[in-house]
N, C-alpha and C positions, 0 to 999 in steps of 0.2 A: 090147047086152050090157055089164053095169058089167064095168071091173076087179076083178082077183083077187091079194090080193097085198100087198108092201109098194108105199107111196107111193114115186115115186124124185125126190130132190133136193129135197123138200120143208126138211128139217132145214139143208140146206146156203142155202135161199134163204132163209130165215126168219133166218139169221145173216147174209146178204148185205145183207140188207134191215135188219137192227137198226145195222148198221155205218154204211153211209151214211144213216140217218137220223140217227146220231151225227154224221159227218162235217158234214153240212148245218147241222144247231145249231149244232157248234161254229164253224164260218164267220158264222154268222147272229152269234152273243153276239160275236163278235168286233169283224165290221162293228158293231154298235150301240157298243160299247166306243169303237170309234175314232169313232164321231159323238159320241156325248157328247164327247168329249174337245177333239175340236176347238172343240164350243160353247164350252166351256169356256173354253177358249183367246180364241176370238173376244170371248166376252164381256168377261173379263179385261182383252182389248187395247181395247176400248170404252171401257170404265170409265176405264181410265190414260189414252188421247186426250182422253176429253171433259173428264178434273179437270187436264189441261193446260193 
């Protein structure tokens, strides 16, 4: 036999679920932010040793 009725917690997990897949991007762009950065860095300090 289907249910009859409203869904329950549907609305509430669909916002659960929008939130941390927020959360996890925003850690993801983060981590990538601090790897470029540090190439950056790395390379930078390459360039300055090797024209030493």
């Amino acid at each position: 036999m289907a249910k009859k009725g409203k869904e329950k917690n549907t609305n509430n997990k669909a916002k659960h679920s929008k939130l941390i897949a927020q959360k996890k991007n925003k850690i993801k762009s983060k981590s990538e932010e601090r790897k470029a950065r540090l190439k950056a860095i790395v390379a930078l300090a390459k360039t300055t040793k090797s024209t030493e």
